[in-house]
C-alpha positions as CSV (number, residue, x, y, z in Angstrom):
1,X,-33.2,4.0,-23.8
2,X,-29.7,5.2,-23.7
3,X,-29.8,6.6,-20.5
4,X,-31.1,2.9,-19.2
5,X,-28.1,1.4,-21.4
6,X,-25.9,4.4,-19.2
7,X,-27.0,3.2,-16.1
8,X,-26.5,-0.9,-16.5
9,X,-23.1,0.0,-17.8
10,X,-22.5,2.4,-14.0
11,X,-23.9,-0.5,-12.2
12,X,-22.3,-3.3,-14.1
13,X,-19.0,-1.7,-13.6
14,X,-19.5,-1.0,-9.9
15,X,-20.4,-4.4,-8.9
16,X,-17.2,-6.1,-10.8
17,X,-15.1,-3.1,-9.6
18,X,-16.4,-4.2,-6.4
19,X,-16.3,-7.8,-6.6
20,X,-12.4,-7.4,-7.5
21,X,-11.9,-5.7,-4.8
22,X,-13.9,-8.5,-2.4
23,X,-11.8,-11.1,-4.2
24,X,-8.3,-9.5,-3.7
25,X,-9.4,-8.7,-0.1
26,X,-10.1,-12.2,0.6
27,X,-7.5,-13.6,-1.2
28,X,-4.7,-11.5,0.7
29,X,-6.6,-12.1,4.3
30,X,-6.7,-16.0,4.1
31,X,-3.0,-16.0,2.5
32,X,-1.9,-13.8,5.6
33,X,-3.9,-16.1,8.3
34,X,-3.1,-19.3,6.4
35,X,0.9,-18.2,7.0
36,X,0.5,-16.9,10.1
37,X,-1.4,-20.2,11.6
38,X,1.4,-22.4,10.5
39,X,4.1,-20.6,12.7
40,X,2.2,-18.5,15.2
41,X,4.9,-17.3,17.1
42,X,7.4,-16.8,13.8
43,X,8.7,-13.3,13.4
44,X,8.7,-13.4,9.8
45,X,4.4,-14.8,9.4
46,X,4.1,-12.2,12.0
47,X,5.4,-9.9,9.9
48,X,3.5,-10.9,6.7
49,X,0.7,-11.3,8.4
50,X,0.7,-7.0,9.7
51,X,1.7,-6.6,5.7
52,X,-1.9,-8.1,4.8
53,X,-3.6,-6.5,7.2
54,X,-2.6,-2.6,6.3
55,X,-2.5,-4.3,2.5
56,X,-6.6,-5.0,3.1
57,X,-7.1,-1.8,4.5
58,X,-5.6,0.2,1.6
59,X,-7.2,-1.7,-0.8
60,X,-10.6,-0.6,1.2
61,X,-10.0,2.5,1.6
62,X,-8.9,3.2,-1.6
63,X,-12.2,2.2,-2.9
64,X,-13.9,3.8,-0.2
65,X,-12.3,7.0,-1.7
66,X,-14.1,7.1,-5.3
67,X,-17.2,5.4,-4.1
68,X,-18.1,8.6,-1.9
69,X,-19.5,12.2,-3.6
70,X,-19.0,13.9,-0.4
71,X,-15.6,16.8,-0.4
72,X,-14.8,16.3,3.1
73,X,-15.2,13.0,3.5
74,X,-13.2,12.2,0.1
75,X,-10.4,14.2,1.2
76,X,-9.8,12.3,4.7
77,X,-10.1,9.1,3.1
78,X,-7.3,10.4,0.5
79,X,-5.5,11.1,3.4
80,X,-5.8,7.7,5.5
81,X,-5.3,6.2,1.8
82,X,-1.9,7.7,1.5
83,X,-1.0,7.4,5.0
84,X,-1.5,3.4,5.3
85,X,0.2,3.6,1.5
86,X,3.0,4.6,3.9
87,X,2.4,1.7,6.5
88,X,2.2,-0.8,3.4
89,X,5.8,0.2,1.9
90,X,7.0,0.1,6.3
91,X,5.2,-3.4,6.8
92,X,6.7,-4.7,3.6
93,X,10.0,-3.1,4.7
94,X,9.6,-5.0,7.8
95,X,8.6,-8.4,6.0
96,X,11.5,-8.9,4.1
97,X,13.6,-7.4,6.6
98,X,13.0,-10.6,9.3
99,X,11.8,-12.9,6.4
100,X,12.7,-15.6,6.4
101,X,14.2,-15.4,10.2
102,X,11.3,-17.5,13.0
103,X,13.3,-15.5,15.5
104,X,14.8,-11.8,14.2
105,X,16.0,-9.2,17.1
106,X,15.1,-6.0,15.6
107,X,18.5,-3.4,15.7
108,X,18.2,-0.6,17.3
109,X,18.3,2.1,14.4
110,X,15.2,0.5,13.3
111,X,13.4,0.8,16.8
112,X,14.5,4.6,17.6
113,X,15.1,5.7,13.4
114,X,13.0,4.1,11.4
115,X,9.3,3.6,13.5
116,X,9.4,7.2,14.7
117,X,10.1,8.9,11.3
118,X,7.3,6.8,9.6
119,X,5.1,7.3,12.8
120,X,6.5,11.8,11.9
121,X,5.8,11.1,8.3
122,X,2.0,9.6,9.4
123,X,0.6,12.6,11.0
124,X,1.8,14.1,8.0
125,X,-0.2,12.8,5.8
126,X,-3.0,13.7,7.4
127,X,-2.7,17.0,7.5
128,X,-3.1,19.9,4.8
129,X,0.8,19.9,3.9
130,X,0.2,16.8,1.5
131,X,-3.0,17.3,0.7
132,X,-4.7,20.9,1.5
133,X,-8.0,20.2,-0.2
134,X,-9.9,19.1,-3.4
135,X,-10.3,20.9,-6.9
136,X,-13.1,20.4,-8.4
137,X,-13.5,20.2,-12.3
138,X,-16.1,20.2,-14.3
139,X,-19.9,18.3,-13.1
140,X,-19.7,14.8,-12.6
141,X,-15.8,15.1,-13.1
142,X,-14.0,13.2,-10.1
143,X,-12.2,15.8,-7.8
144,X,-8.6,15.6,-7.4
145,X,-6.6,16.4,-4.5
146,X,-4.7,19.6,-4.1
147,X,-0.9,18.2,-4.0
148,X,1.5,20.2,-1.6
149,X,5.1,20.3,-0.9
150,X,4.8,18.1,1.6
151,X,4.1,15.0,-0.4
152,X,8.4,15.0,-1.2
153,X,8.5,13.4,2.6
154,X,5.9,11.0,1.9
155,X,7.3,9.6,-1.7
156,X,10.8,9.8,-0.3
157,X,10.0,7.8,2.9
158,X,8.1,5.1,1.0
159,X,10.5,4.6,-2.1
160,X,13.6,4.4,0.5
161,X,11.6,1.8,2.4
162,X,10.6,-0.1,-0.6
163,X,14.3,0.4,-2.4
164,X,16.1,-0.6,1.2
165,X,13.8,-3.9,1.4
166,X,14.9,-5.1,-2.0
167,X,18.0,-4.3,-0.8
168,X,17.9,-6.9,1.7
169,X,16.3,-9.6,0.1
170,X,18.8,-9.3,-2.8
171,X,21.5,-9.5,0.1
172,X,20.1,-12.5,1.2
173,X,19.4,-14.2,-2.1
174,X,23.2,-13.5,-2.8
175,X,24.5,-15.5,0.5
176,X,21.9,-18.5,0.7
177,X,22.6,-21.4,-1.8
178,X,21.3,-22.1,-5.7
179,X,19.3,-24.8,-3.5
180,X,17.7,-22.4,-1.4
181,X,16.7,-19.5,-3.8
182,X,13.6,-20.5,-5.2
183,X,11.2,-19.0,-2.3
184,X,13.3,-15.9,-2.3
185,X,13.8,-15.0,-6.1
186,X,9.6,-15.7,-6.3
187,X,8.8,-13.3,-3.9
188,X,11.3,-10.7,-5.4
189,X,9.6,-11.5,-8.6
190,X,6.3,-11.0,-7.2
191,X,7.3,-7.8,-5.3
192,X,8.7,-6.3,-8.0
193,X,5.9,-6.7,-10.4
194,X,3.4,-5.3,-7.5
195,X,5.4,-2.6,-6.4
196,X,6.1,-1.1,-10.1
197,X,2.0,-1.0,-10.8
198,X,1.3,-0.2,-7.9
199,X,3.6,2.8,-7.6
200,X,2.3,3.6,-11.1
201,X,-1.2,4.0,-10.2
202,X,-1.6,4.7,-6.8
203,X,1.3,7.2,-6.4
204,X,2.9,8.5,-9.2
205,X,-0.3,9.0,-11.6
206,X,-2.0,10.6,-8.7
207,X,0.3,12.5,-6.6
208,X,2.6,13.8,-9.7
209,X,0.8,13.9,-12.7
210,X,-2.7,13.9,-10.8
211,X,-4.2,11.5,-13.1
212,X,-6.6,9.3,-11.3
């Protein structure tokens, strides 16, 4: 009887773990299409709409990652879990870099600095200098990746991107009028709150303190 109880409990727990993740899925796809529709050719839905995308794939992936029992296959998706982590902090960066601009000529140390030291930082990730492997605790524990040094570049490049886009918006906030600040102090709102949590317990618990 209690093992019965044990199992509901597993499979209860997986289906609304997985229907959040469905939800939140869907929810940040049409939100990103629904933007991108309404200006096609606007730099800044563009934009948003690349930050949904990679923003869908992390949240799959990341699920992906403690669904499977597989070693090899859980470390690889750790790996493509941190490295589009790193494309979600660069898409954002981008975002709110050309937001709210229809038309935003890119400089050019963003074009020769900034895309090839995320693109450096990428391969990175998926090698064994972030993470070399999995440890493996006690049965039925869930195995935790083998941190390395390499995981400085990683948190360094993704906190720089995600500092330096506040940056930006705050800068623009500061030079619009009281008129015009609504849409832009409700998406730093937003991005604040997202970016705290999800630092919290995708990066720092994780890759620091290996708590998962």
């Amino acid at each position: 009887m209690k093992d019965f109880i044990t199992i509901v409990q597993s499979v209860s727990f997986l289906n609304l773990d997985l229907l959040t993740v469905g939800i939140t899925i869907a929810a940040i796809g049409l939100l990103g299409f629904v933007i991108y529709i309404s200006k096609p050719r606007s730099t800044t839905n563009i934009a948003f709409l690349c930050f949904s995308a990679v923003t869908i794939l992390w949240s799959f992936f990341n699920y992906a990652s403690y669904q499977v029992t597989d070693p090899t296959i859980t470390l690889w998706l750790l790996r493509i879990v941190i490295l589009l982590g790193l494309w979600h902090s660069f898409t954002f960066f981008t975002f709110l870099f050309v937001f709210p601009y229809d038309r935003k000529k890119m400089p050019v140390w963003y074009t020769y600095g900034v895309i090839p030291w995320v693109s450096i930082i990428s391969v990175l990730t998926l090698s064994p200098y972030i993470f070399s492997g999995l440890e493996t605790g006690a049965q039925g524990a869930t195995p935790k990746a083998i941190v390395e040094h390499g995981i400085i570049f990683f948190i360094a490049t993704a906190f720089t991107l995600v500092i330096a886009s506040f940056y930006f918006l705050i800068k623009r906030i500061r030079k619009v009028s009281r008129e015009e600040r609504k849409p832009f102090i409700l998406i730093l709102t937003g991005a604040l709150i997202t970016f705290a949590l999800l630092f919290t317990f995708n990066l720092v618990l994780p890759a620091v303190f290996n708590v998962v």
